[in-house]
N, C-alpha and C positions, 0 to 999 in steps of 0.2 A: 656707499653703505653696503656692506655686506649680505647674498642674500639671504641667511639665516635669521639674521637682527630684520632687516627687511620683511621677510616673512613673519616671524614671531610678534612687532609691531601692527602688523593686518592683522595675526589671529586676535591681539587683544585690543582693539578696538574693540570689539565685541563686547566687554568686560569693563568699557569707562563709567559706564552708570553704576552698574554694579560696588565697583571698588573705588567709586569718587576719584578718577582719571581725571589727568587734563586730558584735553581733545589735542588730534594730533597736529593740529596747525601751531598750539601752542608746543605740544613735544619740537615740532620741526623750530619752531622758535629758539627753547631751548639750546637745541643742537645748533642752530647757527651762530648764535650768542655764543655759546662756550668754544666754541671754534675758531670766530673771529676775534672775541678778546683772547686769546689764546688761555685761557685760563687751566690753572692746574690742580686745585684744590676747590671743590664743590662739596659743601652741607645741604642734604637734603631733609628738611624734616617732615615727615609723610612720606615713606614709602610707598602703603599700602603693598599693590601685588606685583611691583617694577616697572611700569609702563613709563613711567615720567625718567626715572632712573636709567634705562634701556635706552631711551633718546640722552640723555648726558653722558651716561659712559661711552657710547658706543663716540661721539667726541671727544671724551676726554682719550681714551686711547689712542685717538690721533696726535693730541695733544702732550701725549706719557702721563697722564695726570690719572689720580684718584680721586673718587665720588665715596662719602661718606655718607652713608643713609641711614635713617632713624625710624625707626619703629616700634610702636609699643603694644600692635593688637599679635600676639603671641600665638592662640589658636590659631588661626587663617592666613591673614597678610603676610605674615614675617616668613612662612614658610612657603608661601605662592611666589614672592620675592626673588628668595634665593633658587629656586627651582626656573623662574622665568631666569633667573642671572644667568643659571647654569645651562638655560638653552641658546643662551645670547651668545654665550664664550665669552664674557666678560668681565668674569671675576675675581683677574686681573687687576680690573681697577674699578673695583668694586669692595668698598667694607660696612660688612650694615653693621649695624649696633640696635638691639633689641633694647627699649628702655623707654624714661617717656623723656621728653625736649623738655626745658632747659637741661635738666640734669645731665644727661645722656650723650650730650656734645664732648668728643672726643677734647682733650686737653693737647694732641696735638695732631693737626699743622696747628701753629700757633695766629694763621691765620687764612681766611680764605677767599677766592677768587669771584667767588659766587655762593648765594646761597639764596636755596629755594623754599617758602614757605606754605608748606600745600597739607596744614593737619585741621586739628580743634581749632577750628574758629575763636571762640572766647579767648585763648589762651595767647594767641597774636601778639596781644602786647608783652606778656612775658617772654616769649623766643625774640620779640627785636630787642628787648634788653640785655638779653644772654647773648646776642650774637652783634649787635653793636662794637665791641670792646676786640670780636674778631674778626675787625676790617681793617680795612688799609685805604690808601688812596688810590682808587679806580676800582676798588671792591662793588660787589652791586648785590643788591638784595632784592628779589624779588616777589611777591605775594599774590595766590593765584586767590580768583572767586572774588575778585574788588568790583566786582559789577552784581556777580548771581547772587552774592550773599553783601550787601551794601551796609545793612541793617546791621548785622551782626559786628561788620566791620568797621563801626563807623568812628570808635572809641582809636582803634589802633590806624586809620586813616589820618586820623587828627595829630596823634602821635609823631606819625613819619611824614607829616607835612612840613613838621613843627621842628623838625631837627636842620639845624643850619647847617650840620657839616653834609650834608647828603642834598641832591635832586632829584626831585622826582618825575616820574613822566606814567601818566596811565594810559594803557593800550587795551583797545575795545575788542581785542581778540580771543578766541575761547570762550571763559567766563569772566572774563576782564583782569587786567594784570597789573599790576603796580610796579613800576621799577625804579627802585632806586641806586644810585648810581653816588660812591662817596668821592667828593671835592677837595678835599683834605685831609690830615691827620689832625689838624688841634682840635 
């Protein structure tokens, strides 16, 4: 890793509580995920102010791949974002979209490698139906906060249990992580 990404990732640590960060064991999760599947194409929805974003790019450019980031708090996030992108040297392969998820998901890659689910809570089960339809076989979705927030999540838990063409696996790390991982196309 680079030490500007390097450094800039220390500075905002500082700023995980603040702007609902993952913690960086999951960021470094993340980045080793996207690295070993070699993936190319990443949806993130939840920007917030680029930390989780900074750990995938800074893989996916190993990779030649682009990260699609979603964000819909206009005032603050969206602009702390592109300013952390811009100190990362990443934005490259980096394209946010200001707007809110479902809608806001770019129409194309027509499909992606990964995709990270780290916004509104409530709204969980709406982003897995919009983003269902853009996977493939070995796609993987993954949903942070399935431990801190259990309660809130409990409806869209049951959901992505309940889909046959996906596995899933929960990991106690960070604030606990859901992954699911697609078996098939039918």
């Amino acid at each position: 890793m680079k030490k500007v990404v390097a450094g800039l990732l220390k500075d905002l640590r500082e700023t995980i509580d603040v702007y609902w960060n993952v913690g960086p064991e999951v960021g470094q999760f993340l980045n080793l995920l996207t690295k070993e599947f070699g993936c190319k194409t990443v949806l993130e929805i939840g920007t917030s102010n680029g930390y989780s974003g900074i750990w995938i790019a800074e893989a996916l450019a190993k990779n030649k791949g682009r990260l699609f980031t979603i964000e819909s708090n206009k005032k603050k996030r969206f602009g702390l974002a592109t300013e952390n992108f811009d100190k990362a040297k990443l934005q490259k392969n980096i394209t946010q979209i200001l707007g809110h998820a479902p809608e806001a998901i770019p129409k194309t890659p027509k499909f992606f490698d990964l995709i990270l689910l780290d916004a509104t809570k409530y709204e969980h089960i709406d982003y897995l139906k919009a983003v269902i339809p853009r996977t493939k076989k070995g796609s993987i979705i993954i949903a942070d906060n399935i431990v801190s927030h259990r309660q809130e999540l409990q409806d869209f838990l049951t959901k992505a249990l309940s889909l046959k063409n996906f596995k899933c696996f929960e990991y106690n790390i960070g604030k606990g992580l859901l992954l699911m991982i697609r078996i098939n196309n039918s």
